[in-house]
C-alpha positions in Angstrom: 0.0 0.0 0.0 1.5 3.4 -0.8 1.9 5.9 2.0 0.2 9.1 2.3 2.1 12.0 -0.4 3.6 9.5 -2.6 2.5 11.7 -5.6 4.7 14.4 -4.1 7.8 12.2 -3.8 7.2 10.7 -7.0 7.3 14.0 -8.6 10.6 14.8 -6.7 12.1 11.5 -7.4 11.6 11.4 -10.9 12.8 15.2 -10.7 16.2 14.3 -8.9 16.4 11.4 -11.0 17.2 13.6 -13.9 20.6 13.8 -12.8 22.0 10.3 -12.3 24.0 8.2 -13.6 23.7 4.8 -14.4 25.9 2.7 -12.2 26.0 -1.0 -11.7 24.9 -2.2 -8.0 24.3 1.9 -7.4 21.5 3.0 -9.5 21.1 0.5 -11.6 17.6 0.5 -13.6 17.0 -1.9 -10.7 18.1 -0.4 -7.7 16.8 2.9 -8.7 13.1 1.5 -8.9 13.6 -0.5 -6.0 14.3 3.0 -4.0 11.2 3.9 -5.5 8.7 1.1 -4.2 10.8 1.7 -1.0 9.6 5.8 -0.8 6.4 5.1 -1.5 5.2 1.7 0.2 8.1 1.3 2.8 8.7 -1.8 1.7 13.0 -2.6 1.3 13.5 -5.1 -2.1 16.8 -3.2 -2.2 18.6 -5.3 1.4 19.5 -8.5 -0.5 20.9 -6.3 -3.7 22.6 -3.3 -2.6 26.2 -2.8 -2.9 26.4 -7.2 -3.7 27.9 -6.3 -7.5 29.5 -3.7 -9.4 29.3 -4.5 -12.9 26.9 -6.2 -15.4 27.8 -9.5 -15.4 28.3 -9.1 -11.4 24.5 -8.1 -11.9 23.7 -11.6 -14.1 25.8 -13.5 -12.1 23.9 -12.9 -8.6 20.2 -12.5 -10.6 21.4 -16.3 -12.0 22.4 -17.4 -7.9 19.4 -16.5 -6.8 16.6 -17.7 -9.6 16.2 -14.9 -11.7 16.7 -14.7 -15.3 15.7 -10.9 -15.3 15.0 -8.2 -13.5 11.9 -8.5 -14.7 11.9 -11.7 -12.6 13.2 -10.1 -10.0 9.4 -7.4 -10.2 7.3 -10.5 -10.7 8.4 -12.0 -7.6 7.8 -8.7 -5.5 5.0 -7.3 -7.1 1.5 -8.2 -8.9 1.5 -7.8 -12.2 -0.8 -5.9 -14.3 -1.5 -4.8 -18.4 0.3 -2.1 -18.9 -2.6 -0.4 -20.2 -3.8 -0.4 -16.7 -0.2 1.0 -15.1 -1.0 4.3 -13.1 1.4 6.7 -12.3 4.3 5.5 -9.9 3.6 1.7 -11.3 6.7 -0.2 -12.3 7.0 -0.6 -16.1 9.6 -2.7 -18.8 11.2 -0.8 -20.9 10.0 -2.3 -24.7 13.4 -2.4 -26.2 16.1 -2.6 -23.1 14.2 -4.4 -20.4 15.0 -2.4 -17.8 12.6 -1.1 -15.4 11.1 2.2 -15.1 8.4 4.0 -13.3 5.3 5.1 -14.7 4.1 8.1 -14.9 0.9 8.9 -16.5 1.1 9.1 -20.4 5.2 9.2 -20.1 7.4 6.5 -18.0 10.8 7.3 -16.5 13.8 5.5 -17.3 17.4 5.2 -15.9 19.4 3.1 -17.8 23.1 3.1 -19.3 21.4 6.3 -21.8 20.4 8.2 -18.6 17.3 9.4 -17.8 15.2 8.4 -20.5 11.4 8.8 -21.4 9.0 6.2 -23.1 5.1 6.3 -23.9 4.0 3.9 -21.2 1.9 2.2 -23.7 4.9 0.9 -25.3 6.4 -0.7 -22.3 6.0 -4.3 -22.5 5.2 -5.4 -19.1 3.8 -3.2 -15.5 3.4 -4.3 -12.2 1.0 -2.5 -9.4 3.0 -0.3 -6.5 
């Protein structure tokens, strides 16, 4: 369940956001929407992740140890899914063409990936799952 104000933080995460840089086991498409679910439900998916690989194949490796394939795996196994056509803003979202994660946000979802910040119509993503 999302806590009271979440529009506001999503709003000022996604602003702040703007900024980063992609960095493996950092802010990672992964991590960064992780710190998101954690902002707005409270709930930590980042413990078992955070600061347990610095690189790509450090990323595979551990996602590989532990039963994932993906991170979209990884958002299956801590979230319900849902057609993207029903994502609302703050929803998680799959990127259609990296698979990365992102974060919806109305007609436009966020991005972080090794572009940046990055925007794609939501409707394109390929896959959402409910915050």
């Amino acid at each position: 369940m999302r806590i009271e104000g979440w529009e506001g933080r999503l709003a000022s995460y996604l602003n702040a956001s703007k900024d980063l840089t992609f960095e493996w086991g950092k802010t990672d498409c992964a991590l960064w929407a992780a710190t998101w679910v954690r902002s707005c439900t409270g709930e930590d998916f980042l413990f078992h992740w955070t600061g347990k690989y610095k690189t790509e194949r450090g990323a595979a490796t551990l996602m590989r140890k532990r039963g994932f394939q993906s991170v979209a795996d990884i958002a299956d196994a801590a979230l319900p899914v849902i057609p993207v056509r029903l994502a609302k803003r703050g929803d998680l979202v799959l990127h259609p063409v990296d698979g990365c994660l992102g974060i919806g946000n109305g007609v436009k979802s966020h991005f972080l990936s090794l572009k940046g910040h990055t925007l794609v119509d939501t409707l394109a993503c390929s896959k959402a799952w409910r915050v």
